[in-house]
N, C-alpha and C positions, 0 to 999 in steps of 0.2 A: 504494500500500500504506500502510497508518494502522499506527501504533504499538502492535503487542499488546506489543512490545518496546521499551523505549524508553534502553536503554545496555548498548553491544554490546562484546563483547571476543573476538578470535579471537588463539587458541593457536597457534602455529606455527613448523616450523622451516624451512618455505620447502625441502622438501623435495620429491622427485617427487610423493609422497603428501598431502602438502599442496594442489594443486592443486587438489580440489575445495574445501575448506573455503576456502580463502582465495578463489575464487570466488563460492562460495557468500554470505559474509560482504561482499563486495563490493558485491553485488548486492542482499542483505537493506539496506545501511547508503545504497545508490544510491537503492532504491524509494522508503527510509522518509525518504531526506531525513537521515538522524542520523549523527556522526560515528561513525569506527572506530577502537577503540583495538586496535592491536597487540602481541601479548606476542611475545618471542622468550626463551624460556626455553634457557638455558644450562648443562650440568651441571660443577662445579666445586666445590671448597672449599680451603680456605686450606693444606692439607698440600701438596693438588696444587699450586695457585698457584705456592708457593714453591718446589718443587722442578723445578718446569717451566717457567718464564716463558717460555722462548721460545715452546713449543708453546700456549700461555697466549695470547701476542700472536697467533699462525696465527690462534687461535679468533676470537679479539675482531677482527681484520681480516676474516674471512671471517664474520663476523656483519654486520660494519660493510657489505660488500657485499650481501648478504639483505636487508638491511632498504634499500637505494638501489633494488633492484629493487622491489622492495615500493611503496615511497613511490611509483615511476614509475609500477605500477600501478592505485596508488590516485588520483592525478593523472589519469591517462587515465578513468578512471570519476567521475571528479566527484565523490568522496570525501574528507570533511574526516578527516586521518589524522592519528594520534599511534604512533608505536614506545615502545615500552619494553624495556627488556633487562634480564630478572634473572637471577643465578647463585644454585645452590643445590644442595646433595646429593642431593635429589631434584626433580624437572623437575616430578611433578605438585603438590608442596607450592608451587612458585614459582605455578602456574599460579590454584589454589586460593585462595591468599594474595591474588592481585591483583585476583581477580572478586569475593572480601571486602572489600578495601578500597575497591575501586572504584565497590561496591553494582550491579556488573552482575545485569543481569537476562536475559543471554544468553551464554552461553558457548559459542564453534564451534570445533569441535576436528576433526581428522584421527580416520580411523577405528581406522588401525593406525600400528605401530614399523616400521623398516625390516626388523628380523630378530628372530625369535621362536620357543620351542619348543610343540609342537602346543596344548597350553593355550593358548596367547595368540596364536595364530594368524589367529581370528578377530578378534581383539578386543587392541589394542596394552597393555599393560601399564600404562603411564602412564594411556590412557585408561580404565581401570578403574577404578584409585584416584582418578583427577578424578573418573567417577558416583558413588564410593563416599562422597566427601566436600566435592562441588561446593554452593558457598550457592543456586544457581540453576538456572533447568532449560540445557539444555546440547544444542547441536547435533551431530549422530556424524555425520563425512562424508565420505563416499570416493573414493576420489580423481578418479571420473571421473565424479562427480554435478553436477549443476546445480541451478540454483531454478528448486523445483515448476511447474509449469504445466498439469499435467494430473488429478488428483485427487489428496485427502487423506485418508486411512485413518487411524483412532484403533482404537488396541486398549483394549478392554473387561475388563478385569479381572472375571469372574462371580461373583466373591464378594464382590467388593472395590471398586468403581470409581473410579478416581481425577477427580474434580471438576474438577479443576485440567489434567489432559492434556485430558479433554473441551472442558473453556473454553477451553485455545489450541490446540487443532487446530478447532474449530468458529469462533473470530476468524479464525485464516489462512485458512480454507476461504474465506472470508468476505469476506475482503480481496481474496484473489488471485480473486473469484469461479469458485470450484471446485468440482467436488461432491465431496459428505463422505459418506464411509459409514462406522461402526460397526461394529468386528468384536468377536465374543466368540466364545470357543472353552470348550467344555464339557469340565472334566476328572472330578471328583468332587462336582462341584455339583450340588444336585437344581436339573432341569430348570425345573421349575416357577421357581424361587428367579435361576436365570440368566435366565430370559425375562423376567419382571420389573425384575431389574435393569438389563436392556440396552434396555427401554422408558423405562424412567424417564429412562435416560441420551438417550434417543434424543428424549425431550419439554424437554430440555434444551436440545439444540441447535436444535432445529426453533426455536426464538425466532430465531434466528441465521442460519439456514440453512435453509430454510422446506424445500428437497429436499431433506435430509440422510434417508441410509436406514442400514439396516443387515441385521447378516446376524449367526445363531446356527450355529456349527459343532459338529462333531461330531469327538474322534480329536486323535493329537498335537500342542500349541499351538502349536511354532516349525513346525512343516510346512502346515499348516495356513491359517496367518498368511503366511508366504511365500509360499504357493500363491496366496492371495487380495490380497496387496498384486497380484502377477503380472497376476492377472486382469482387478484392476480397475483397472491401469496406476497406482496407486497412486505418486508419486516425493515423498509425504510420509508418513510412517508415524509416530504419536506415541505414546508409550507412556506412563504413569503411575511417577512417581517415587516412588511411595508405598512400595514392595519396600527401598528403603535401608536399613531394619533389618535385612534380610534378606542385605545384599548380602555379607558377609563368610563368610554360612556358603554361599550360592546361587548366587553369583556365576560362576563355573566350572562350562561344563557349562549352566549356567540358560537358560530360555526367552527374555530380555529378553538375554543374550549374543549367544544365535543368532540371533535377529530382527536386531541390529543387526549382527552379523558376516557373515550372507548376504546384509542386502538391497541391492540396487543403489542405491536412494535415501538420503537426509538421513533418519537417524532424529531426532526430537526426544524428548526424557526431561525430561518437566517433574518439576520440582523447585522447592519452597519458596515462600515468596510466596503471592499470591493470586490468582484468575482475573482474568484480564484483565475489564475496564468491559466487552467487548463482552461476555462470558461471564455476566455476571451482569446485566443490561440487566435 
């Protein structure tokens, strides 16, 4: 696997749910050859500190053990590893903060919280506000996902196409030599205007991915899109981070929710930056 990512940071609190992602992350940073930096975000502030030290120390000791298990399995995978541990009043500010500083260009996160009300069920709380205000695009992943091996699906925005999701799901396709296919789903787009723009996209990748196909749907996006990752065994689905303006009123309830809260694979959510070298060849 070549570098469509080349500085990687995975989010984690070594959780049951964690298990795919920090798999996931293992395996992207084993293929590519590049080290992995790990966060262990902490929630904390200085009221609490003081008034709890002992429960304070529990923490900071059973962090201390997370991250020994961690480092054992990054050793067993032949993974140049770095931990880091931050505290902070909110979990996805700490998260956010270190993929800024750090100038990551991959962020792999768990899909969900341990416990949530029906809003956030889908979709973990923290990692909401990480897409909402991530510098980079950002890997969703569940806990009982692996790395891709069997096809890559890009969703097509029909009015809208994001450049940027097309150029790194047509490099990974690419990499991992996989077939890619194209999905766009028609809502209030004239037809004409959506077939267009899911060709143009579609002569995009074809530099890339000489069999990349695609497919024009019809009827509800996240059903739709679910149906069709399904079908077409799909355990990479990448979606367009371009909607972030949107996400504070859309977010809840949104089609880019469900897609990532039902599918059984790695969603990716590009964000920021520019298309990868292979994307624009």
């Amino acid at each position: 696997m070549s570098r469509t990512f080349s500085r990687l940071l995975l989010a984690t609190e070594h959780s049951e749910f964690d298990a795919g992602s920090e798999h996931v992350a293992l395996a992207i940073a084993g293929h590519s050859g590049l080290p992995l930096v790990a966060l262990l975000p902490i929630l904390s502030n200085p009221e609490y500190e003081a008034v709890a030290p002992q429960r304070v120390a529990r923490v900071e000791a059973a962090a201390a053990g997370r991250l020994a298990e961690m480092a054992t399995a990054a050793g067993e995978a032949g993974v140049t590893w770095e931990a880091v541990v931050r505290r902070g009043p909110e979990l996805f500010r700490e998260i956010v903060d270190e993929a800024r500083e750090r100038g990551t260009d991959l962020l792999v996160i768990r899909r969900r919280a341990r416990v949530g009300w029906l809003a956030k069920l889908l979709l973990g709380e923290t990692v909401g506000h990480v897409l909402a205000n991530a510098p980079c695009s950002v890997l969703v992943v569940p806990k009982q996902a692996r790395l891709w091996s069997r096809h890559v699906m890009v969703v097509v925005d029909p009015a809208a196409p994001d450049a940027l999701a097309i150029g790194q799901g047509a490099a990974l396709a690419a990499e991992s030599a996989l077939p890619l296919t194209l999905v766009s789903v028609i809502d209030d787009t004239p037809y004409d205007n959506a077939q267009r723009a899911l060709a143009q996209s579609l002569m995009q990748v074809h530099r890339i991915v000489p069999t990349a196909r695609s497919e024009l749907l019809h009827g509800n996006a996240h059903q739709q899109l679910s149906e069709a990752a399904k079908r077409l065994g799909a355990d990479l689905i990448v979606v367009g981070g371009h909607i972030r303006g949107r996400f504070a009123r859309a977010w809840n309830g949104g089609t880019v929710q469900k897609i990532i809260g039902l599918a059984d694979s790695a969603v990716l959510v590009s964000i920021g930056g520019s298309p990868t070298s292979h994307a624009t060849a």
